[in-house]
PAKE-27087 format. One record per residue (C-alpha): residue number from 1; x, y, z. Coordinates in steps of 0.02 Angstrom, whole numbers, plus 32768, in hexadecimal, padded with zeros to 4 digits. Layout:
N
[NUM [X Y Z]]
...
//
This chain:
259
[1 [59D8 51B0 408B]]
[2 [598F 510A 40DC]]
[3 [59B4 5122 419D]]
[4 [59B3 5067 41CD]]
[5 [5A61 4FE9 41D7]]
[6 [5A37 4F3A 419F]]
[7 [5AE3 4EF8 41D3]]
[8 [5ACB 4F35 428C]]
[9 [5A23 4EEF 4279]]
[10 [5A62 4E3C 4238]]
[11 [5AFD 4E40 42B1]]
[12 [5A75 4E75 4355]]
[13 [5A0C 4DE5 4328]]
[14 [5AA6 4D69 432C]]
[15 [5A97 4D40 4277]]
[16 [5B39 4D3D 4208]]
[17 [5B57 4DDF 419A]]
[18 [5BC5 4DB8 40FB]]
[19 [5C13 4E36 40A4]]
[20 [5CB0 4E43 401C]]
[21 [5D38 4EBD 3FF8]]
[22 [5D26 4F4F 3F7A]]
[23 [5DF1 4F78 3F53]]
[24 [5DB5 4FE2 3EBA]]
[25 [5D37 5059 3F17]]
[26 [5CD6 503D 3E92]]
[27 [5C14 5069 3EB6]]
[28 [5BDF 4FF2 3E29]]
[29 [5C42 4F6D 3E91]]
[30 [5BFB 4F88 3F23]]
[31 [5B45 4F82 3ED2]]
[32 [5B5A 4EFB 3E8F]]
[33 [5B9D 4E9F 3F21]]
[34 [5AD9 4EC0 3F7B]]
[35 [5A74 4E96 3EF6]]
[36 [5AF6 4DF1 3F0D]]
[37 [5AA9 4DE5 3FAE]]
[38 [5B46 4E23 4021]]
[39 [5B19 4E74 40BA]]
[40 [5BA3 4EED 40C6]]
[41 [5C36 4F2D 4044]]
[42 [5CF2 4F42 40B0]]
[43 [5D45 4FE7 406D]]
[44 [5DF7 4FE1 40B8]]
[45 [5E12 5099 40C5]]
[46 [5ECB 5064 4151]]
[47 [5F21 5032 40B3]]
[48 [5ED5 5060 400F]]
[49 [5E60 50E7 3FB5]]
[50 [5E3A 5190 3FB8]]
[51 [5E32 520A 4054]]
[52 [5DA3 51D8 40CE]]
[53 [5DBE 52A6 40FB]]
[54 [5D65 52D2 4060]]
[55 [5CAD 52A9 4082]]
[56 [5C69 52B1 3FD0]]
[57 [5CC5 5203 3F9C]]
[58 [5C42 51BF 400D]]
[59 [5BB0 5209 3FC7]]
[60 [5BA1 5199 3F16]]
[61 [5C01 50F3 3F8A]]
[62 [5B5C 5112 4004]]
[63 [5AE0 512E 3F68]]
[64 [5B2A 5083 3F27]]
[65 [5B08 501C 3FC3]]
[66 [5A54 5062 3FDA]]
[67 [5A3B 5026 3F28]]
[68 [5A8A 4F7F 3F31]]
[69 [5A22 4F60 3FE3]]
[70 [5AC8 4F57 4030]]
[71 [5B3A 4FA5 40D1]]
[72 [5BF8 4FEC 40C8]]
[73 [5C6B 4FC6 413F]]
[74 [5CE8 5035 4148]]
[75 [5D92 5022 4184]]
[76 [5DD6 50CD 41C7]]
[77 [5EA0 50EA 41DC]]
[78 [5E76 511E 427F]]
[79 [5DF8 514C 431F]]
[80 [5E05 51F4 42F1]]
[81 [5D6B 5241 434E]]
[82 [5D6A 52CA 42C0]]
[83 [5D86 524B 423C]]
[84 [5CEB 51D7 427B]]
[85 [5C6D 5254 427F]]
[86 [5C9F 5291 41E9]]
[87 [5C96 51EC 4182]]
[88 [5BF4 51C8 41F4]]
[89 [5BA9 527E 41B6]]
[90 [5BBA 5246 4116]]
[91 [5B4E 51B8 410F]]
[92 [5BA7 5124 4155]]
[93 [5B6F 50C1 41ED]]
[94 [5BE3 5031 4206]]
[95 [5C9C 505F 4224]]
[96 [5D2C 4FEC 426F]]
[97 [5DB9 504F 42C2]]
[98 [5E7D 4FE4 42A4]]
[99 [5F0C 4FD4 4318]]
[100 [5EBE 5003 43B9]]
[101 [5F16 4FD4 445F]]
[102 [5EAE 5015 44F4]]
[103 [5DF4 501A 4536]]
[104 [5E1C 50CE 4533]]
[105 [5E2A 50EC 448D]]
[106 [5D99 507F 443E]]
[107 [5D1E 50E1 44C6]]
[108 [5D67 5174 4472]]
[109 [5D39 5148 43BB]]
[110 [5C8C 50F9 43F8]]
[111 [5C5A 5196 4459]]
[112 [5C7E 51FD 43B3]]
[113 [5BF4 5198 4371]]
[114 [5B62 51B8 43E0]]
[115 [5AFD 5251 440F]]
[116 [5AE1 520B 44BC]]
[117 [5B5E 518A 44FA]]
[118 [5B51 5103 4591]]
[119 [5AD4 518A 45DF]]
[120 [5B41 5233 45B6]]
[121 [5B2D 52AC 452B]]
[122 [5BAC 5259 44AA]]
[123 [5C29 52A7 442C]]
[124 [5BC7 5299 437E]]
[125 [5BA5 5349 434A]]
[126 [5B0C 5394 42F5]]
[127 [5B21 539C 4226]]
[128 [5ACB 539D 4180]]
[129 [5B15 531E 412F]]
[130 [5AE0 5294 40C2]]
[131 [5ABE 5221 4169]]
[132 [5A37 52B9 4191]]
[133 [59E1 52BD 40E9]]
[134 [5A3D 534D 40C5]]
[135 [59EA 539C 4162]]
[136 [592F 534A 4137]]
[137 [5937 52C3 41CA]]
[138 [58D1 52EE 424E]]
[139 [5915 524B 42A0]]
[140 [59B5 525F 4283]]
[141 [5A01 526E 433B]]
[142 [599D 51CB 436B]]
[143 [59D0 514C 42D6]]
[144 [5A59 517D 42CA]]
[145 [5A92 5147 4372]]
[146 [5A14 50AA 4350]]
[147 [5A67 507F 42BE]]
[148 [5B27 50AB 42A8]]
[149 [5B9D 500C 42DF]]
[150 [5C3C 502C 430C]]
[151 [5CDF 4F89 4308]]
[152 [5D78 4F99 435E]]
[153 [5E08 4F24 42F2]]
[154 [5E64 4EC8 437E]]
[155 [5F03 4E9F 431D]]
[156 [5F8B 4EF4 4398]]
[157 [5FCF 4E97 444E]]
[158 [5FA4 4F37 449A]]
[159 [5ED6 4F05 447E]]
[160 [5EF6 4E54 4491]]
[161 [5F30 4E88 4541]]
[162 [5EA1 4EF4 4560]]
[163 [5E1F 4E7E 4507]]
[164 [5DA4 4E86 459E]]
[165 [5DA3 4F35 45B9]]
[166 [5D8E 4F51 44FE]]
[167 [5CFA 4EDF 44F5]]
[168 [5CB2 4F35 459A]]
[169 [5CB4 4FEF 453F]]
[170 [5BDF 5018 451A]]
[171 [5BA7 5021 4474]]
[172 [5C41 4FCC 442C]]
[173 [5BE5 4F5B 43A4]]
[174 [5C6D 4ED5 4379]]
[175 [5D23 4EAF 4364]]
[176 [5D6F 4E6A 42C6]]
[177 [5E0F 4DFB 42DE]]
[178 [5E96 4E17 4268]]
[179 [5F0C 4D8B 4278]]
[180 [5F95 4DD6 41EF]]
[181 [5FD2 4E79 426A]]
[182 [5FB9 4E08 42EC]]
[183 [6034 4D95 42B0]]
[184 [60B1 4E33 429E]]
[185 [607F 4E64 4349]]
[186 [60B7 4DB8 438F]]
[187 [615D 4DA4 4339]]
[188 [611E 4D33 42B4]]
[189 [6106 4D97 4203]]
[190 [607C 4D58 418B]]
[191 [6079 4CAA 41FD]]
[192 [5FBF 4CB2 4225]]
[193 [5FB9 4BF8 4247]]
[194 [6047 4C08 42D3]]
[195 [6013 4BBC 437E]]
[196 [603A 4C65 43D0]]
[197 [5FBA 4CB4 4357]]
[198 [5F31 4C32 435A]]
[199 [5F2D 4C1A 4425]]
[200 [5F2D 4CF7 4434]]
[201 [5E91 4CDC 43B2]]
[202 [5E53 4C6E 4418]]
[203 [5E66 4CD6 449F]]
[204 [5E16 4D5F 4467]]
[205 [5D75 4CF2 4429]]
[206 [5D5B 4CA8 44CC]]
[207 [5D4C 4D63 4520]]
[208 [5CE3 4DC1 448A]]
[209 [5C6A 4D18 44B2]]
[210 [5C62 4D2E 455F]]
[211 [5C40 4DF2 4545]]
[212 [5BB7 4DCA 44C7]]
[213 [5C10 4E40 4451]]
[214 [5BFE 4DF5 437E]]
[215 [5CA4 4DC8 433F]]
[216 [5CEB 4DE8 4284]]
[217 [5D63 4D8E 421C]]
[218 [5DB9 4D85 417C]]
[219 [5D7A 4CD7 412A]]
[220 [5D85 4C94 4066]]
[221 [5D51 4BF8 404E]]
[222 [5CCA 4B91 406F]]
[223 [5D17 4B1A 40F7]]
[224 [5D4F 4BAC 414C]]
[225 [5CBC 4C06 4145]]
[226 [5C6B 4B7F 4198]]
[227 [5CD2 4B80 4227]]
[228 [5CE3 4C36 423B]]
[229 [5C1D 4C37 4251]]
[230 [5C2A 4B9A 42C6]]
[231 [5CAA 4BDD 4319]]
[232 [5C07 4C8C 434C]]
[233 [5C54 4CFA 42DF]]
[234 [5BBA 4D6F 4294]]
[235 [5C2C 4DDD 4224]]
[236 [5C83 4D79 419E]]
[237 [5CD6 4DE7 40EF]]
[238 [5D0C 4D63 4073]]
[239 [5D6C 4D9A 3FD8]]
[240 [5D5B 4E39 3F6D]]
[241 [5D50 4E75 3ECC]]
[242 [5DFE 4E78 3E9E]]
[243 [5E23 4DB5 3ED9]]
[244 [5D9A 4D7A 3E7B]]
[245 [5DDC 4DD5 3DDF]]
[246 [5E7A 4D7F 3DF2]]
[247 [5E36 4CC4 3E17]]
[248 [5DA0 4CD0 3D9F]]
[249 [5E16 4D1D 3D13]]
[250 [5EBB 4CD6 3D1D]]
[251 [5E79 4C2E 3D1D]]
[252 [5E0B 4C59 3C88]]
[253 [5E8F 4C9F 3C2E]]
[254 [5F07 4C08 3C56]]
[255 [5E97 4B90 3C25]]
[256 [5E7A 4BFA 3B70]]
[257 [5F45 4BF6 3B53]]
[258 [5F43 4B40 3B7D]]
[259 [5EE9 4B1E 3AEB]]
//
């Protein structure tokens, strides 16, 4: 297995990593999507697909980035210490832990990452796994605390509150706004546009700016695209596999029964 992460690479350098969704799970999908040229594939393990428990579903989703010269970005359900270095184990190096509300508990899920964290022996154990080359990686202890990037999602009050002392935890590598939960969170369901849910936004850009820590959004067009990136955010995942079935085909199709 390569032992290198291009996306925490791209996002160090403060270039813009793109990446799309892969609903299906499908490791042709996510092949494709590299040789396409995307820097990173967004598997939403919160709310869809199999167990992230059973390490061998990432063994042939791992195979298929390497091929398609791509990263995954994996979306646990949780900061499970046990669950992280067991989805780490298995080959995957850039995880982003959801609903978080302390400092507390993002140190927790970034120390599970590391062998030696912020100076102290960290909380990644020892394996064999597919992120050791099967035990073959001499190397293994050092890239793999070079190269695994780990996200908190702020999309709860309880991080919005704590913004500063999430963005002050070491080794945390980004945060990734998600403006839907946060419009739950703020009494306004599905209003993303709200002024209550565009000034907390802009709240919490101002503070992962002044950290210096990369920012990630949600962003599907071009014109928004544009200002995401203008706006210094370095992790951007527009569309997936499933919308673009539905936009690409439906308008084919209705075009065909117009005729």
């Amino acid at each position: 297995m390569e032992q290198q992460n291009g996306f925490r690479r791209t996002i160090e350098n403060g270039d813009v990593a793109f990446g799309a969704r892969a609903s299906t799970f499908s490791p042709t999908v996510i092949e494709v999507f590299g040789e396409l040229g995307f820097d990173f594939v967004w598997l939403d393990f919160e709310h869809m697909g199999p167990s992230p428990y059973d390490s061998r579903v990432f063994e042939d989703l791992t195979r298929a980035a390497e091929a398609g010269g791509t990263e995954l970005f994996v979306r646990l359900p949780s900061g499970d210490p046990a669950l992280i270095r067991k989805v780490l184990d298995a080959g995957v190096r850039t995880l982003l832990v959801p609903r978080v509300d302390t400092a507390e508990e993002v140190r927790e899920a970034v120390e599970a990452t590391r062998f030696v964290y912020d100076g102290e022996p960290g909380e990644r154990g020892m394996a064999s796994g597919r992120a050791r080359s099967w035990g073959s990686s001499d190397a293994y202890v050092r890239t793999e605390d070079e190269e695994v990037c780990i996200g908190a999602m702020v999309e709860k009050t309880g991080a919005v509150e704590s913004i500063e002392e999430i963005l002050s935890v070491p080794e945390l590598g980004f945060v990734f706004v998600g403006p839907s939960d946060l419009s739950v969170q703020l009494g306004h369901p599905t209003d993303k546009t709200h002024p209550e849910v565009l000034e907390t936004i802009e709240g919490i850009e101002t503070a992962a700016r002044s950290a210096g820590v990369p920012m990630g959004k949600i962003a599907n067009d071009p014109a928004a695209i544009e200002d995401a990136t203008e706006a210094g955010y370095r992790i951007v995942r527009m569309g997936g596999d499933l919308a673009s079935i539905r936009t690409t085909l439906r308008d084919r199709l209705a075009a065909v029964e117009r005729q």
